[in-house]
C-alpha positions as CSV (number, residue, x, y, z in Angstrom):
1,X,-125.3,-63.5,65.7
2,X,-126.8,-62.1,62.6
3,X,-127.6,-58.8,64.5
4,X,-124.6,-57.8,65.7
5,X,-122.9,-58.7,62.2
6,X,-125.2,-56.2,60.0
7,X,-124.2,-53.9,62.7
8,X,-120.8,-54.3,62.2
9,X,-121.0,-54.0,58.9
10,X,-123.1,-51.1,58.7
11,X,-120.7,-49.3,61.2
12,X,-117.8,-50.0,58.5
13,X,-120.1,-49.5,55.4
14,X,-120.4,-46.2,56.7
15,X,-116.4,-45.5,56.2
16,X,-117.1,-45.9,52.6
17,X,-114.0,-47.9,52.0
18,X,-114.8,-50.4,48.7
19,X,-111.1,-51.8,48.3
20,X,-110.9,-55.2,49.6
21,X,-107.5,-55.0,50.8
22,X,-108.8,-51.9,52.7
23,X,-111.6,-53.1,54.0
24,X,-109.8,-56.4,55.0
25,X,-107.9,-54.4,57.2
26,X,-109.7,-52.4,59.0
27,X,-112.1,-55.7,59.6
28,X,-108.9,-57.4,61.0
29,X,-108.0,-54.4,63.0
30,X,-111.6,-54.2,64.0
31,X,-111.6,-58.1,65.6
32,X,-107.8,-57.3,67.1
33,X,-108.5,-54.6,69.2
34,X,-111.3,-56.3,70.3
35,X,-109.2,-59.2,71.8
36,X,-106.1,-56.8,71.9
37,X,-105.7,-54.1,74.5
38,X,-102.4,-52.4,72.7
39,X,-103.5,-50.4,69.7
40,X,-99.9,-49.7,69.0
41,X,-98.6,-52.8,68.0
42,X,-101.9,-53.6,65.9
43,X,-101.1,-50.4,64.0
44,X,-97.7,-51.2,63.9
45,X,-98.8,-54.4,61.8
46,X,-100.9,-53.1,59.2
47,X,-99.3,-51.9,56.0
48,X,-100.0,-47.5,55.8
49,X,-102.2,-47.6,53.2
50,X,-106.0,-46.5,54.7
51,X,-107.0,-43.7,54.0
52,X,-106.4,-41.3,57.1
53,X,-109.7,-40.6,58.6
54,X,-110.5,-44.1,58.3
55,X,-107.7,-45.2,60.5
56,X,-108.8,-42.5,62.6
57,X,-111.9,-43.6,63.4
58,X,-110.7,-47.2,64.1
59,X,-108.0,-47.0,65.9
60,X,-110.4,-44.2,68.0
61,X,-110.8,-46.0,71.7
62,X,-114.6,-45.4,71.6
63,X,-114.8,-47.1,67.9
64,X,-118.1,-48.3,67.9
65,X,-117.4,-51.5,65.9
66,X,-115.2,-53.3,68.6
67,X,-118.0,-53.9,70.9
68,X,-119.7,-55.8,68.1
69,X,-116.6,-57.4,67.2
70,X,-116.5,-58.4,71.0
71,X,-119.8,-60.0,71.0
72,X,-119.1,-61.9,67.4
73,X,-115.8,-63.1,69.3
74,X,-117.5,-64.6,72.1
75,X,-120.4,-66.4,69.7
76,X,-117.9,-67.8,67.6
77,X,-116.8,-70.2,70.6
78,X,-116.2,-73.8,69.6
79,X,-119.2,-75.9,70.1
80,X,-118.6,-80.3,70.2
81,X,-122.1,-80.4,68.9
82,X,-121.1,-78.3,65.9
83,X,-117.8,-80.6,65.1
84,X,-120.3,-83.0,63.0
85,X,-120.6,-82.3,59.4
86,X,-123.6,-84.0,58.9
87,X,-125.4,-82.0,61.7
88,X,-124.5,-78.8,60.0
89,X,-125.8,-80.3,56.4
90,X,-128.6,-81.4,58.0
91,X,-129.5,-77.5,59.6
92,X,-128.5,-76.1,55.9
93,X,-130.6,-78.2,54.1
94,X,-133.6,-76.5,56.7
95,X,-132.3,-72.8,56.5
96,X,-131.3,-72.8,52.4
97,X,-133.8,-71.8,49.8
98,X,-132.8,-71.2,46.0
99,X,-129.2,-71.4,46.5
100,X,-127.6,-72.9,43.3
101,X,-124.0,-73.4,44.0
102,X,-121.2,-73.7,46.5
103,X,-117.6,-72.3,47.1
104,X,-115.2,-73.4,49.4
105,X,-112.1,-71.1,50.2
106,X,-109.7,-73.1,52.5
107,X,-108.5,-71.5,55.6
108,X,-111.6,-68.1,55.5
109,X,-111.4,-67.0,59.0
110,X,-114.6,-64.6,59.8
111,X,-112.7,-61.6,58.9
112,X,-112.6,-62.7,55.4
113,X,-116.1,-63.3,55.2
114,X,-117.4,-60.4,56.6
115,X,-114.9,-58.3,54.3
116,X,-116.6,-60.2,51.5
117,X,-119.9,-59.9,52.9
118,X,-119.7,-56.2,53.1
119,X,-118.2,-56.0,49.8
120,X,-121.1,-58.2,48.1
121,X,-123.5,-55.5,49.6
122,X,-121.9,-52.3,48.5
123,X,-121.8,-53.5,45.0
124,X,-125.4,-54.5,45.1
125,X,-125.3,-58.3,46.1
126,X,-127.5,-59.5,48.7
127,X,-125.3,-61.4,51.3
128,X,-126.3,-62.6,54.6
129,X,-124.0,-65.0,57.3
130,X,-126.0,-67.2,58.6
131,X,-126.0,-68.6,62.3
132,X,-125.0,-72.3,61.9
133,X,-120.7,-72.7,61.9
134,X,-119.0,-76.0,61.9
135,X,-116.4,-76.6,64.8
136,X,-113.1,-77.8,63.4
137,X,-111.7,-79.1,66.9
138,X,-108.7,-80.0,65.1
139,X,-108.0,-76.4,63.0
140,X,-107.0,-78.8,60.1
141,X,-108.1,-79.7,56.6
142,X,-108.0,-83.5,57.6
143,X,-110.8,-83.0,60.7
144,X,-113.5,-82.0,57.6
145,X,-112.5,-83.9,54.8
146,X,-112.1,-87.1,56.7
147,X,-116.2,-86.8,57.5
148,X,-116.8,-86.0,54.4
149,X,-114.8,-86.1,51.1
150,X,-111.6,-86.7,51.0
151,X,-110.1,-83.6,50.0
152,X,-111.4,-80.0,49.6
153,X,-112.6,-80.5,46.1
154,X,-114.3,-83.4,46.9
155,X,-116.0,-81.6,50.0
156,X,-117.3,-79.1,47.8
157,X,-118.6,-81.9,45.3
158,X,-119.8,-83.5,48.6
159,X,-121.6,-80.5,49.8
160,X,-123.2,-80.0,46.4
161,X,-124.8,-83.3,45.9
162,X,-126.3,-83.5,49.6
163,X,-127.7,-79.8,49.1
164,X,-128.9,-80.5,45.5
165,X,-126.8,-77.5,44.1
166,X,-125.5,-77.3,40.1
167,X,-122.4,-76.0,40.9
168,X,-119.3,-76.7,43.0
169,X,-115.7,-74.9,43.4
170,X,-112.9,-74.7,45.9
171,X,-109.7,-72.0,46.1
172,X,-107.0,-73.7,48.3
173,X,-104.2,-70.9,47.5
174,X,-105.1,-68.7,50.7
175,X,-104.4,-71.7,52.7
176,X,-100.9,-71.8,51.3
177,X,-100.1,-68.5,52.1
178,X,-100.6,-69.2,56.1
179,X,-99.2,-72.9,56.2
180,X,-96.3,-71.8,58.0
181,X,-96.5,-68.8,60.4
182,X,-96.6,-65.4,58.3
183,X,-96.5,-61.7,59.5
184,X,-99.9,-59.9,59.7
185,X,-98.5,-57.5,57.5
186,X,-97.1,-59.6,54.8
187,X,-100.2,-62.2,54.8
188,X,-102.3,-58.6,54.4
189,X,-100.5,-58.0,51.1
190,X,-100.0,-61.3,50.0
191,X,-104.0,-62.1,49.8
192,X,-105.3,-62.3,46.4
193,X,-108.7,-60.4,46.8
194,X,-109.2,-59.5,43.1
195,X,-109.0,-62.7,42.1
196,X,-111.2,-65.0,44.8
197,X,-113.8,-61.8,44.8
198,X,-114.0,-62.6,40.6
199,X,-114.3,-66.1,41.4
200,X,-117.7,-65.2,43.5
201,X,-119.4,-62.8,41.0
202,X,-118.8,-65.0,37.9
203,X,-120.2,-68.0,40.2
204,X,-123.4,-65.7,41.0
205,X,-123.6,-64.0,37.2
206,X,-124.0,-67.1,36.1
207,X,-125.6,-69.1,38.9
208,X,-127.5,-66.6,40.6
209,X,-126.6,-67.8,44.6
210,X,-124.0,-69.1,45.9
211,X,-123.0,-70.5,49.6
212,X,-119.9,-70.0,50.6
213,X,-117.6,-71.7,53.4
214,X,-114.7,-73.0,54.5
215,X,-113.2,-76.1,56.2
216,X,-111.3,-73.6,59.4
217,X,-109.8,-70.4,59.8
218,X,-106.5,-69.3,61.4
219,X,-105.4,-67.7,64.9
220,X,-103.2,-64.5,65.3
221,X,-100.4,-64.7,67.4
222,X,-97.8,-62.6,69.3
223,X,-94.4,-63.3,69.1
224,X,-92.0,-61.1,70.9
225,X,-94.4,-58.2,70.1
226,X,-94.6,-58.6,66.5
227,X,-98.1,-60.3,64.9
228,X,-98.3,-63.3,63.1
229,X,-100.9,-65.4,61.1
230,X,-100.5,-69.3,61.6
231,X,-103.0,-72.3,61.9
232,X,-103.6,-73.8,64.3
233,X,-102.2,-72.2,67.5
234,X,-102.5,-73.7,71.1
235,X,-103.0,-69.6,72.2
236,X,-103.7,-66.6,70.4
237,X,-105.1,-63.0,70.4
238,X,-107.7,-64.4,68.0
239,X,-108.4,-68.0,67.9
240,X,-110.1,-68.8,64.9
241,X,-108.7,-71.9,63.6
242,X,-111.5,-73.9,65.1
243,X,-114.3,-72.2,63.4
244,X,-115.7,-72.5,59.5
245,X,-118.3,-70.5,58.4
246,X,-121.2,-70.5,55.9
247,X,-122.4,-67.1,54.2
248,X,-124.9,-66.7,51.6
249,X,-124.8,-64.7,48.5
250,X,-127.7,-64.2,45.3
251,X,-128.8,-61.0,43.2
């Protein structure tokens, strides 16, 4: 999977878009179209703000970044063996080296980390996803924290002490903005990108590396033609609710 992520993200580096909100779109856009075969109501969805030849390019039918979206869609699948928590700490503890500290932002769909990856390397940071992702069959807090933890902080504290790391953190507010069903457009504006992307630089200035991840992500739905963000959905144009990543970042 690794690949056909730096692809992707070198495709989208390449529109030379550095605001998070912006890049968040077209990233969400990006994954849509890949599942979704009506452009318009995507575009519909998003607020106006990309700059135009951006939005040219990827709402362009032969955009090169939804065949590597396609592929990243179709690895993400959920996997029983990967619904353990201890299997997954037991692969990071063989695939981490030097990483100091852990972050945990509740509900981080892989949209979210690859806008954050992408933004990490365009300001310098070294960031890489790795290929290991825990299966939350459930899409719900409860299906992690009752294997480890108790709660989101104390999953992060959890994580920490089993991984040897100095540092541990958790941002549960994106959660709260797609605990009941939300329009695409209104969770796009409502995401506080300044403030979690701060939260990740000050944890690497002063840590060095950090690992972050989530507990699940969230689905998008269609309801009577219009887009919403909800967690978790029995259907959905993108079905991510099931799947928590793990992404590396040092300098």
């Amino acid at each position: 999977m690794r690949g056909k992520v730096d692809r992707l993200v070198e495709i989208i580096s390449d529109l030379n878009v550095r605001d998070l909100r912006k890049l968040h779109i077209i990233f969400l856009v990006t994954f849509l179209r890949a599942a979704h075969d009506k452009p318009e109501m995507i575009e519909k969805s998003i607020p106006p703000i990309l700059p135009y030849l951006s939005r040219r390019v990827i709402f362009d039918p032969f955009f090169r970044g939804i065949k590597f979206a396609s592929e990243i869609i179709q690895l993400l699948k959920p996997k029983l063996d990967f619904s353990d928590i201890e299997i997954i700490i037991d692969r990071l503890k063989k695939d981490l080296k030097n990483v100091n500290a852990v972050f945990v932002i509740d509900c981080f769909s892989p949209m979210e980390f690859l806008t954050y990856l992408t933004k990490l390397r365009l300001d310098g940071y070294n960031s890489e996803l790795l290929d290991i992702y825990f299966t939350n069959i459930a899409g719900l807090t409860r299906f992690l924290t009752e294997q480890a933890g108790g709660s989101i902080r104390k999953f992060s504290e959890y994580l920490a002490e089993r991984l040897d790391f100095k540092f541990f953190d958790k941002y549960s507010y994106f959660d709260k903005i797609v605990h009941t069903s939300i329009l695409l457009r209104d969770f796009i504006e409502s995401v506080p990108h300044d403030e979690i992307y701060d939260k990740i630089v000050r944890i690497l200035g002063k840590y060095k590396s950090v690992l972050l991840t989530s507990d699940h992500g969230y689905d998008v739905v269609n309801v009577e033609g219009l887009l919403y963000v909800t967690h978790p959905a029995r259907e959905g144009i993108l079905k991510f609710s099931n799947v928590a990543l793990y992404l590396v970042a040092w300098r």
